[in-house]
C-alpha positions in Angstrom: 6.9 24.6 0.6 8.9 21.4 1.6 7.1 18.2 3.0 8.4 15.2 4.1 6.9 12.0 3.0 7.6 8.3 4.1 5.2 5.8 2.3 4.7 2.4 2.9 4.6 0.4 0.4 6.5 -0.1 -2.9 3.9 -1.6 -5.1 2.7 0.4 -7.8 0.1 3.0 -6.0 2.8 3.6 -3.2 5.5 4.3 -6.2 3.4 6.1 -8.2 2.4 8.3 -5.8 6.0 9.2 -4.7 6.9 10.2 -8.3 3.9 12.2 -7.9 4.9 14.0 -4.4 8.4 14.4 -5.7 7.5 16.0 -8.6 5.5 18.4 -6.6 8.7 19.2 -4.0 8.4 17.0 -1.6 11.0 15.1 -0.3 10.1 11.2 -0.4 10.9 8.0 0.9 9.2 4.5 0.4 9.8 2.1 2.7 9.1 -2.2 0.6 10.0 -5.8 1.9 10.7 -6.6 -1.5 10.0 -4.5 -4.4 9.4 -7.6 -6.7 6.9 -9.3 -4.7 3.9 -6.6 -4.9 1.3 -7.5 -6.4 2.1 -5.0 -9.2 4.3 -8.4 -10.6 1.4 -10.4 -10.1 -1.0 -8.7 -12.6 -1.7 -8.9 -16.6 -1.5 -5.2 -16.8 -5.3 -4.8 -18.3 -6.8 -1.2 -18.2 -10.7 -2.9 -18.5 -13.0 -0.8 -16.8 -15.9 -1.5 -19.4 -14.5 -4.9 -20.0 -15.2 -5.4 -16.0 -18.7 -4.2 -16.0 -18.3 -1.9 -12.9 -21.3 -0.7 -12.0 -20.8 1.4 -9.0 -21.1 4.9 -9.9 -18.4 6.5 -8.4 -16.1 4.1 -9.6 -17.1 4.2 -12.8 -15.9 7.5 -12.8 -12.7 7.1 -11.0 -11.7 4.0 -13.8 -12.1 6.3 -16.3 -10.4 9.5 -15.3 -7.9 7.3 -14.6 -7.7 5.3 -17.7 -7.8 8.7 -19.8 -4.8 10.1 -18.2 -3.1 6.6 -18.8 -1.2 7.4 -22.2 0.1 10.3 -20.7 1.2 9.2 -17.6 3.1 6.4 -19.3 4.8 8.8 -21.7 5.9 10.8 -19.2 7.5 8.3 -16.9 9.2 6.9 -20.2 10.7 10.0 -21.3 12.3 10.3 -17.4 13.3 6.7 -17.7 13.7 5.9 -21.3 12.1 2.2 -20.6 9.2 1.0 -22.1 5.8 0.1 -20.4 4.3 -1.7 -22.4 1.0 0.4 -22.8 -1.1 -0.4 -25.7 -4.4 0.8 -26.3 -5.6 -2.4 -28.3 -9.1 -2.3 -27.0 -10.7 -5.4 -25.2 -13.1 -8.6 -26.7 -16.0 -10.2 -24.6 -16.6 -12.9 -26.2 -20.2 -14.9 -25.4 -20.6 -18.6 -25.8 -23.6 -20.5 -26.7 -24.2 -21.4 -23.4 -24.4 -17.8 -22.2 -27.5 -17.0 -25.4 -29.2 -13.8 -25.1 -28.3 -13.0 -22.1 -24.6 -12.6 -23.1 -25.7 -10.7 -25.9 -27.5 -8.3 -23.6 -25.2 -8.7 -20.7 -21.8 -7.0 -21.7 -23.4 -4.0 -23.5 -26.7 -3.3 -22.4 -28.9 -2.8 -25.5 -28.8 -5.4 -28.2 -27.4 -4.1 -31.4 -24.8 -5.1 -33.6 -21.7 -3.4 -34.9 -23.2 -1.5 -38.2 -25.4 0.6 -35.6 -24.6 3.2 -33.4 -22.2 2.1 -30.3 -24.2 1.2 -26.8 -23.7 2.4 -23.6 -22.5 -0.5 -21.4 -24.1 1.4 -18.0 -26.6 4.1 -18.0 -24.2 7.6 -17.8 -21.1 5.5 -19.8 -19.1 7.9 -22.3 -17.3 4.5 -23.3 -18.4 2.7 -26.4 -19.7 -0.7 -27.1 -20.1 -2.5 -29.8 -22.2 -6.1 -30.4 -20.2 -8.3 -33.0 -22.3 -11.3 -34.8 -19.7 -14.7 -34.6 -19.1 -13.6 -38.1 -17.8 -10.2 -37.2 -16.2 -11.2 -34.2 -13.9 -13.7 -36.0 -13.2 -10.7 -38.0 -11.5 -9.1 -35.4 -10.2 -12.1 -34.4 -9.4 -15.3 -35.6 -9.0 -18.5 -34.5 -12.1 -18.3 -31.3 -13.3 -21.3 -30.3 -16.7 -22.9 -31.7 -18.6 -21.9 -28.9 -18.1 -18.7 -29.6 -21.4 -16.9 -30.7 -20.6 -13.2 -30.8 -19.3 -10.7 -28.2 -18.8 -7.3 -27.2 -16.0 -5.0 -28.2 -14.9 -2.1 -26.2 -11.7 0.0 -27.6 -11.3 2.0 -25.1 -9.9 -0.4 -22.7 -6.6 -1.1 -23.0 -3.5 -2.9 -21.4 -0.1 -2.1 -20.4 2.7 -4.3 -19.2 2.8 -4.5 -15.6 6.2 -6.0 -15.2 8.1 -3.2 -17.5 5.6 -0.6 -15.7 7.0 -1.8 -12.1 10.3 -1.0 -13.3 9.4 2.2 -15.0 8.1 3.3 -12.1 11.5 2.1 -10.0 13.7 3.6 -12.2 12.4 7.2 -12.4 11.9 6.7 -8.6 15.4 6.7 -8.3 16.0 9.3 -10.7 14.2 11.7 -9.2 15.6 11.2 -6.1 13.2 8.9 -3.8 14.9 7.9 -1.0 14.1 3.8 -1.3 14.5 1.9 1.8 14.1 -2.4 0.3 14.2 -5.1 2.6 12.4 -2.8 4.9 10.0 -4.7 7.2 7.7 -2.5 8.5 6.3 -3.6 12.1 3.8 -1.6 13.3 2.9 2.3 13.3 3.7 4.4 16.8 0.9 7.1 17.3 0.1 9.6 20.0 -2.7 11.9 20.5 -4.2 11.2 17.2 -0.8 11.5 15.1 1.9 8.8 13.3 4.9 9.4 15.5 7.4 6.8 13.5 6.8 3.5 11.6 9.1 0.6 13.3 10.7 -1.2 11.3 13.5 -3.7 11.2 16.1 -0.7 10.8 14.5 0.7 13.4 12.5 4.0 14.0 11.7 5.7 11.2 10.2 9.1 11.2 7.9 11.6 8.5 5.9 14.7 8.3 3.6 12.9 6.5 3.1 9.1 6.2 1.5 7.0 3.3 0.1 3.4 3.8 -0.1 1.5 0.5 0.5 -1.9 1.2 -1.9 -3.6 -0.3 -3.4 -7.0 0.9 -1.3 -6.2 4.0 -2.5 -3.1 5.3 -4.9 -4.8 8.0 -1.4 -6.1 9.4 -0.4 -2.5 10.7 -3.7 -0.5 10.2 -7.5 -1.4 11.3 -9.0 -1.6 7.9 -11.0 -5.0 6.2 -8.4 -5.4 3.6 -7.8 -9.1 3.4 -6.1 -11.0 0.3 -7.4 -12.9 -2.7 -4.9 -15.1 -4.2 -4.4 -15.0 -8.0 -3.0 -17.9 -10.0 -2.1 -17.0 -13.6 0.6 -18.5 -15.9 1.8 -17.7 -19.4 2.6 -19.2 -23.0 4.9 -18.2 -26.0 3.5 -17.8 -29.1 6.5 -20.2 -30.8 9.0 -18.3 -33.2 8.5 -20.5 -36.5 4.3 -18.3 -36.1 5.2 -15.4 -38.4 2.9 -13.2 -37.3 1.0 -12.8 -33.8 -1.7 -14.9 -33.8 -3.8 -13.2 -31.1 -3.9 -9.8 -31.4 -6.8 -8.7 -28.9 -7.5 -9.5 -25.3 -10.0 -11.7 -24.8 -12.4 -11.0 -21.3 -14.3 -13.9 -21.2 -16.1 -15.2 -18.0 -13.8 -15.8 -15.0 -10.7 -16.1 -17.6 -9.0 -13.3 -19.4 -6.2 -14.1 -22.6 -3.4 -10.8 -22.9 -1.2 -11.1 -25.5 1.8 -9.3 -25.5 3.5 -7.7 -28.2 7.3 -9.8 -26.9 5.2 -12.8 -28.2 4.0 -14.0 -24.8 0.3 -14.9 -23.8 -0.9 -14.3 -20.6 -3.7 -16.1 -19.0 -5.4 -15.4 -15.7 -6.5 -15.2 -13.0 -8.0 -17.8 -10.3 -10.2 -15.3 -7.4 -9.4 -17.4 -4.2 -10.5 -16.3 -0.5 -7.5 -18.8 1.1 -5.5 -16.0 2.8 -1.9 -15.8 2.3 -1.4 -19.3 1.6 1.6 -19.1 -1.4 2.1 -21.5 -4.7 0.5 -22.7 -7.7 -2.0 -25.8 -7.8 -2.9 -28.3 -10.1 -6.2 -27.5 -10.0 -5.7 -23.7 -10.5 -3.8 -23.9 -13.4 -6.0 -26.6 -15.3 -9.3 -24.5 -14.2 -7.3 -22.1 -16.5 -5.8 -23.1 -18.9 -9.8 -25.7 -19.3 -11.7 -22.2 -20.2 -8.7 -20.3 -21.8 -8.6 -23.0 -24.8 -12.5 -23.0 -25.1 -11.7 -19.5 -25.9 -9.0 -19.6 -28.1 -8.1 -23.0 -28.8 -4.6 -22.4 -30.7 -3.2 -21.9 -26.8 -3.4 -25.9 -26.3 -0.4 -26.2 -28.7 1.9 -23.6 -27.3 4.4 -24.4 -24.9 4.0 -23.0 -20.8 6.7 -20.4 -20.0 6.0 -19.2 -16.4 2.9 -20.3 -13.4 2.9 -17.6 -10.6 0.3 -16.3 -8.5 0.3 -13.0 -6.2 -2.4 -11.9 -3.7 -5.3 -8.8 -4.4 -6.5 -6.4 -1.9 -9.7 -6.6 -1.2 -12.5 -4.6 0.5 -16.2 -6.2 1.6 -17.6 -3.7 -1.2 -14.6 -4.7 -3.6 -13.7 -0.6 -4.0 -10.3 0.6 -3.0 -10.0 2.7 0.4 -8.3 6.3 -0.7 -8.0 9.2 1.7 -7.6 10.4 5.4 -7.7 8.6 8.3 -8.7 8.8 11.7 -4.8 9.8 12.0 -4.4 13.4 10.8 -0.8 12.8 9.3 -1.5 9.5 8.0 -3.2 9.1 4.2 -4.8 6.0 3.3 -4.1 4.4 -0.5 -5.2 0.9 -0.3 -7.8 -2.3 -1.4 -7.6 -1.3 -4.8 -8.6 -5.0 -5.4 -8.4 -6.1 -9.6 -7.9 -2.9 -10.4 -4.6 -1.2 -9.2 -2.7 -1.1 -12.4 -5.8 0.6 -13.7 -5.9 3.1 -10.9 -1.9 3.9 -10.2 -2.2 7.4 -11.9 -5.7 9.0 -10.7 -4.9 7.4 -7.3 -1.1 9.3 -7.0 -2.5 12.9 -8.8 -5.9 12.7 -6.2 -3.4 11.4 -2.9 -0.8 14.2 -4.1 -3.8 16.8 -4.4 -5.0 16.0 -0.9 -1.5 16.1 1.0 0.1 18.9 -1.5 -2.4 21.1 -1.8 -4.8 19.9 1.1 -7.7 19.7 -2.0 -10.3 17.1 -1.6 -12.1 15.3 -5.1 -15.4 14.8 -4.5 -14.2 11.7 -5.9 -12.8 10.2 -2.6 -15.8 10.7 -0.5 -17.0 7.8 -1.6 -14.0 5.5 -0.9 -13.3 7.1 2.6 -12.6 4.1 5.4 -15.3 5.6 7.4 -18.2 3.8 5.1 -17.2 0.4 6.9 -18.0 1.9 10.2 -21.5 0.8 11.6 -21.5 3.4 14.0 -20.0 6.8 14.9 -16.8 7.1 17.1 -14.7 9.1 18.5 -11.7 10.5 16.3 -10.1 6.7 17.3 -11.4 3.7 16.2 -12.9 1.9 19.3 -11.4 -1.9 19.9 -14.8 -4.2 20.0 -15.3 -6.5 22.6 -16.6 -9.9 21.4 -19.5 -11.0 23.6 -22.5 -8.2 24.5 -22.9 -9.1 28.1 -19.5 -8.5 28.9 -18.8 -6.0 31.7 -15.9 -4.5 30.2 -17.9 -3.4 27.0 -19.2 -0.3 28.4 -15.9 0.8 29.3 -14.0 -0.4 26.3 -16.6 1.3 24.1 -15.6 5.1 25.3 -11.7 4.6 25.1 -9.4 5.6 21.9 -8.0 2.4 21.8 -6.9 1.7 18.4 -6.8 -2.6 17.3 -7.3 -4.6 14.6 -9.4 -7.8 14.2 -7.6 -11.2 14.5 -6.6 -11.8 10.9 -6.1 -15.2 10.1 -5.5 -16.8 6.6 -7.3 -13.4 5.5 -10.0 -14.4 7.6 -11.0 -11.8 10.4 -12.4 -12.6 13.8 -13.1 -10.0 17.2 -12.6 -12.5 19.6 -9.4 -13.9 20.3 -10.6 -16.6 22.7 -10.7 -19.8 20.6 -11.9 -22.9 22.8 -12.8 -26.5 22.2 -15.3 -29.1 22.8 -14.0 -32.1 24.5 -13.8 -32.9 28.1 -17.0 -31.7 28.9 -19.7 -33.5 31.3 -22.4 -33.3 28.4 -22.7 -31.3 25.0 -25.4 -29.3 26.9 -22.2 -27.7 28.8 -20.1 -27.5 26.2 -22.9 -25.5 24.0 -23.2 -23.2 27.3 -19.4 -22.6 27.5 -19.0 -22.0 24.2 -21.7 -18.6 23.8 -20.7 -17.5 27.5 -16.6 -17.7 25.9 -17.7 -15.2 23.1 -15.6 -17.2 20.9 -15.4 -17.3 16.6 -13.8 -20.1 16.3 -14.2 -23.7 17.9 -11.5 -26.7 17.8 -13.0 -30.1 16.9 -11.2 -33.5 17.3 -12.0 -35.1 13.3 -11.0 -38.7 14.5 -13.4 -38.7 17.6 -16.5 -37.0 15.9 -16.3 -39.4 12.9 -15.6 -42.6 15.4 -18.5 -40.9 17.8 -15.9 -40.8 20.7 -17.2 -40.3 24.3 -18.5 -36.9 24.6 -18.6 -36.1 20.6 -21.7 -37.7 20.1 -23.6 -35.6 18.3 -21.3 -32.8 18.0 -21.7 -31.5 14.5 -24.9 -30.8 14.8 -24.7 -29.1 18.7 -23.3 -26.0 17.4 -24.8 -23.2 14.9 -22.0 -23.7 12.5 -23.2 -20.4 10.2 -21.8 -18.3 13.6 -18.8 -20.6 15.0 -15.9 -21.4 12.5 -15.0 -24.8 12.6 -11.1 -25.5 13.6 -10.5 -29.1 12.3 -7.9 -30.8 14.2 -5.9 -34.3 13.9 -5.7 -35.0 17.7 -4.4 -38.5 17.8 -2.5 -38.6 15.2 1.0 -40.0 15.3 2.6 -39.3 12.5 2.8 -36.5 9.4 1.1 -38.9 7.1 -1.7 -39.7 9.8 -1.9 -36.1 10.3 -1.8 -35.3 6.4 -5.1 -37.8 5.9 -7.1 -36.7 8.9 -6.9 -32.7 7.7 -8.1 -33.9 4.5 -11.2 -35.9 6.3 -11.8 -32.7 8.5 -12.0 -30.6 5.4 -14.5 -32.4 3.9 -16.4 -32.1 7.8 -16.6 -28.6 7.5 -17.7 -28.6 3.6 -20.5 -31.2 5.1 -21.3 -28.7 7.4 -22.1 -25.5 5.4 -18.7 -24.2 5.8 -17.6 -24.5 1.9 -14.8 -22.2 1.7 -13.0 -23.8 5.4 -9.3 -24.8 4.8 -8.5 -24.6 8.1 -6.6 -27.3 10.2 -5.2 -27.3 13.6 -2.1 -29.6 13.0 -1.6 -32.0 16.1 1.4 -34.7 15.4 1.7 -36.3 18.8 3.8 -40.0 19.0 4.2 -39.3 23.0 1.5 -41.1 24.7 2.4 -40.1 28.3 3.3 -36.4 27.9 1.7 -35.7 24.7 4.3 -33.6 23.4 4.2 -32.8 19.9 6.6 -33.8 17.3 8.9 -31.3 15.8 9.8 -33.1 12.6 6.7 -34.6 12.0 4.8 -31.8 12.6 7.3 -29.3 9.9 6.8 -32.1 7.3 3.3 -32.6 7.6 2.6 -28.7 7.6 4.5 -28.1 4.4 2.6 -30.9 2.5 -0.9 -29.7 3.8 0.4 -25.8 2.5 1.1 -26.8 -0.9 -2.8 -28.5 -0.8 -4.1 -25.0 0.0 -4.8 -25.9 4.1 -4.6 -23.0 6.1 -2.2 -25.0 9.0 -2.4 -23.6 12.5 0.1 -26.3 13.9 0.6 -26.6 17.4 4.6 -26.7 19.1 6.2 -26.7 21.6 7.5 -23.3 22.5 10.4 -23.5 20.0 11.4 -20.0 18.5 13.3 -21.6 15.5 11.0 -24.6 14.6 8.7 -21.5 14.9 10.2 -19.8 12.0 10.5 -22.5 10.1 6.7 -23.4 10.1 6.2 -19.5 9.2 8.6 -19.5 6.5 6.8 -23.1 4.9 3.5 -20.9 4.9 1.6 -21.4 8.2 -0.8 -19.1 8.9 -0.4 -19.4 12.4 1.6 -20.4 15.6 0.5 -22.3 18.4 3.1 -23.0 20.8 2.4 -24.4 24.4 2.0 -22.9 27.3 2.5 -26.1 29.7 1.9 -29.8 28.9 -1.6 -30.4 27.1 -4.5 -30.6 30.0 -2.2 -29.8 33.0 -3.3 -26.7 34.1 0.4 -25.6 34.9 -0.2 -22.1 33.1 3.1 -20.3 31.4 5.9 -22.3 32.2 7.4 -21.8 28.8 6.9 -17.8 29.1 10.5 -17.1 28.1 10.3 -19.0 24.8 7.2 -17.3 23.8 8.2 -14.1 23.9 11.1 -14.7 21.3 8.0 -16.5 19.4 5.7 -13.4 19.6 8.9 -10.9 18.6 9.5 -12.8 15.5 6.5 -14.2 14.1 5.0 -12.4 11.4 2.0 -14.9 11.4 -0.6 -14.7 14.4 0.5 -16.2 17.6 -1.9 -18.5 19.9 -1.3 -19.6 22.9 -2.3 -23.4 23.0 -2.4 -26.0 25.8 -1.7 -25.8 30.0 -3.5 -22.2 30.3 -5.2 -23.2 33.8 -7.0 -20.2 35.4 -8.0 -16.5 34.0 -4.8 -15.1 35.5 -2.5 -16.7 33.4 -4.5 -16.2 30.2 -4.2 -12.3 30.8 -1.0 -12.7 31.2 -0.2 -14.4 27.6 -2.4 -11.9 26.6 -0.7 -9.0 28.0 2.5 -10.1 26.3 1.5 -10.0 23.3 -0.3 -13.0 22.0 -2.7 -12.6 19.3 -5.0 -15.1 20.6 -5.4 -18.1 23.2 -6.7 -21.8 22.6 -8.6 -22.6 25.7 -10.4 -26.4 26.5 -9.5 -28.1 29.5 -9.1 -24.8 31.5 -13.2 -24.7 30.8 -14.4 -28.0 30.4 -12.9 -29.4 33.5 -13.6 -26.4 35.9 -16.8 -27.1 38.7 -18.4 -24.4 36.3 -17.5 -24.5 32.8 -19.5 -21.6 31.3 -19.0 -19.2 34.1 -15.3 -19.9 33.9 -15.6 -19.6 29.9 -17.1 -16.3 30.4 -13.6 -15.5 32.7 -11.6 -16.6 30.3 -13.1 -14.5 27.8 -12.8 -11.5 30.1 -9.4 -12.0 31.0 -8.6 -12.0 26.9 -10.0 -9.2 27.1 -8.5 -7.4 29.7 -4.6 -8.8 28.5 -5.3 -7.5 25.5 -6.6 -4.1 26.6 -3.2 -4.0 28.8 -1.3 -4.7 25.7 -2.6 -2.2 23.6 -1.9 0.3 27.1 1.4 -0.3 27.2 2.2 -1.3 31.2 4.7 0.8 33.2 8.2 0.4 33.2 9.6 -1.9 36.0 11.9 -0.2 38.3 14.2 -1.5 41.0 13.4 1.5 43.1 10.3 3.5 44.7 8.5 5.9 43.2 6.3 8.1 44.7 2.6 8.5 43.1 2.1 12.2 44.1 4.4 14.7 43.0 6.7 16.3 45.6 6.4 20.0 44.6 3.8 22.2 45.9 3.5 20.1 49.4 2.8 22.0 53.1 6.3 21.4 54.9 5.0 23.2 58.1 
């Protein structure tokens, strides 16, 4: 039996499962952007399932099978390879300060004895050992802990490997077993038909499989409808300098929201910030010094060793934290995703139990519990249904018994159903706007920072008009003239939102408008001010003018949006820059809103139906003889664009057609 696989993904799952399917017979192809920027190269390489307290049953069980297989799986790619992983089965410390008491001496290991008595179970059905060390025993083990230190848990079966030189392991015998790799591959979307993958586009075109594999990590929501989102990771490393004989630190410390790796090349490895800010790239002051603060009250030697590398790399993550493995509602597409803090951990049970269920069409009991179909609130029909965003709508019914497959709006890793955004000025009185906004169905709501804190005609009492635990607040810095105007007032709306409830809200809708009587934004200004507010950890949604390379410069400085216009800001003239969006839309990579001269429901269907991800409605609404009735058609025409998207509209020909068929017609 032959069987021809195309994964997606070159990280470690998707690799290590293509070792595993070519191993097996199958002929195998992956299909990366860039093999070195997975968050494979992102990790420390620790193998810590007791050292992470998971409690969830079944994946207790999974971390383990996996972690016992480890040393052999390691071996065996070395021996095809003849590089070094890295693996080391050094065992993991959990150190407990003072501050933490009893209930770190009863936290890490469940019963409270020490290391001269029998080892504790850390959870209930736990084959894994744990032992309680006493600070003397502990510094034992390991020297040089901090004085805080009061004891701490020891569990050696955990272990480590070195994620880098496994990445290339796995690379190396990829290509020496004859996987077809296909890098700087973007992969755009996945073509299906009657319930089947039909081809992956890509940048290189149509590619097409047997058998496809999506393993792509804190992307997967980009080409598949599942709640993967990212958490960004900051870590950094020191050297252990050469004139220190012997390793000082020996042991990986896991101490509470820091870990310490050392590796045996002399470097240290210290990690990781847990940070729900999307996709948004770099290292930060404040990152680093949270780190490196609670790595030296750990181990204070660190302070005196020099910094070799900061980096930082995005996690997968699920709403229950536990990867997504299995079948989909596609019957030729398998599932291998959201393996969150634990991927390095889980590469080899992941590719043996994948390879069993394509191979050998054998299901582990195992994956029942990590099927996609425990995030579904209700049953569907073998396609995921697209959700409408507000109840009363009249297209609900319908929408609700059609296969059509979609994705939330993913922004900065944050997901939304509508994709009707609107805003709040222009309105006759706040009562309206409060009315338009529920009848719009919209998520997320634009607010002007300058003319709520200066109480502006109209924003009176805005901040506390709308139930800000349902509606996300959009900052923006309308009025601003320059970058560094635009730079302070995103800083001011930050702290709005944070005043607001809305702690973890980095968004800001970046306005930089010197033209008075056309209000056009500016291009420079609006590129330098969104690449300062990206490096502060802003999510920046900047509104353009329909410019496809300024466009792709804002993407490329870390954007998480678009947002050319559609017409001049409050004319009403509708898509007068149609052309130019479309190139926009074909190239971004980032979500693409429609902002600004959208005048009637008509021509919002008709950004829709090209392919916009979402619209940015206000004047449209506020200035209509009926605001919320006309937010409600706004909201349906989103609707209805988007639905026509998804359909896929007929060709255009330059010649009739008839609508019945010719053949079997009375011709006397």
């Amino acid at each position: 039996m032959n069987k021809d696989v195309l994964i997606i993904g070159g990280g470690i799952i998707g690799l290590a499962i293509a070792i595993e399917m070519k191993l097996r017979g199958a002929t195998v192809s992956v299909l990366s952007r860039d093999f070195h920027s997975a968050a494979t190269h992102a990790a420390a390489g620790m193998l810590a399932p007791d050292a992470e307290k998971i409690t969830n049953t079944a994946m207790q069980e999974l971390c383990w099978r996996s972690r016992s297989i480890y040393a052999n799986w390691t071996q065996k790619l070395e021996q095809i390879t003849g590089l070094n992983t890295g693996y080391w089965p050094c065992g993991i410390l959990t150190p407990a300060l003072e501050e933490e008491g009893e209930k770190g001496r009863q936290g890490k290991g469940g019963k409270n004895n020490n290391f001269s008595s029998s080892p504790t179970l850390p959870f209930p059905h736990s084959s894994s050992p744990a032992y309680w060390l006493d600070k003397e025993t502990i510094n034992q083990y390991q020297s040089g802990l901090g004085e805080e230190v009061i004891g701490g848990w020891w569990y050696p079966e955990d272990a480590q490997v070195d994620n880098r030189a496994l990445a290339k392991a796995l690379l190396s015998a990829a290509q020496s077993l004859g996987v077809e790799l296909k890098e700087g591959t973007t992969v755009e979307g996945l073509q299906q038909q009657q319930g089947q993958v039909v081809g992956v586009q890509t940048n290189a075109g149509v590619l097409r499989a047997e058998h496809y594999i999506l393993a792509t990590g804190a992307w997967s929501n980009q080409l598949f409808p599942l709640p993967v989102r990212p958490k960004k990771g900051q870590m950094l490393s020191v050297r252990v300098p050469e004139f220190v004989t012997e390793l000082p630190l020996s042991r990986i410390l896991f101490g509470n929201e820091i870990y310490i790796v050392p590796r045996r090349d002399r470097r240290i490895m210290i990690g990781a910030t847990v940070e729900d800010v999307g996709f948004t790239p770099y290292n930060t002051p404040i990152g680093i010094q949270t780190l490196l603060q609670q790595a030296i009250r750990l181990y204070p030697q660190i302070q005196h060793y020099p910094i070799e590398e900061l980096w930082w790399g995005f996690r997968p993550a699920t709403p229950d934290e536990l990867p997504i493995l299995g079948s989909s509602n596609c019957k030729n597409l398998t599932l291998a995703t959201g393996h969150y803090r634990n991927g390095i951990l889980l590469a080899p049970i992941t590719a043996a139990l994948i390879a069993d269920l394509i191979w050998e069409q054998k299901s582990d009991s195992l994956l029942s519990h990590f099927h996609y179909s425990r995030f579904q609130t209700q049953s569907s029909t073998p396609s995921q249904m697209l959700t409408l965003s507000t109840p009363h709508s009249p297209l609900q019914q319908v929408a609700s018994v059609l296969p059509i497959q979609d994705s939330p709006l993913v922004i900065a890793g944050k997901s939304f159903t509508s994709r009707l955004m609107t805003g709040t000025g222009k309105y006759r009185s706040i009562e309206e706007m409060q009315q338009s906004v529920v009848e719009s169905g919209c998520q997320i709501v634009t607010v002007a920072v300058r003319r709520v804190q200066t109480n502006a005609p109209g924003h009176e009492g805005l901040a506390e008009a709308l139930d800000w635990t349902k509606i996300w607040m959009l900052p923006n810095t309308a009025g601003c003239k320059t970058a560094e105007e635009a730079i302070r007032v995103a800083r001011l709306g930050r702290e709005m939102a944070k005043l607001l409830g809305q702690e973890d809200n980095n968004f800001v809708k970046l306005e930089v408008i010197p033209d008075s009587k056309y209000l056009l934004p500016d291009p420079i200004g609006t590129l330098q001010a969104a690449e300062q507010l990206v490096k502060e950890g802003f999510a920046v949604l900047p509104y353009i003018n329909a410019d496809p390379i300024l466009a792709k410069h804002l993407e490329e400085v870390g954007c998480a949006t678009v947002m050319p216009l559609a017409a001049p800001i409050g004319s009403g003239q509708g898509l007068k820059t149609a052309a130019n969006i479309q190139i926009i839309i074909e190239n971004a990579n980032v979500p693409v809103v429609v902002d600004a001269g959208i005048g009637a429901p008509s021509e919002a269907a008709q950004a829709m139906e090209m392919g916009a991800d979402a619209l940015l409605i206000n004047s449209a609404i506020a200035l209509a003889k009926n605001p919320p009735v006309m937010a409600r058609a706004m909201n349906m025409a989103a609707i209805a664009g988007r639905l026509a998207y998804l359909a896929g509209r007929m060709p255009t020909k330059d010649y009739a057609s008839p609508s019945s068929p010719m053949t079997g017609t009375v011709t006397n």
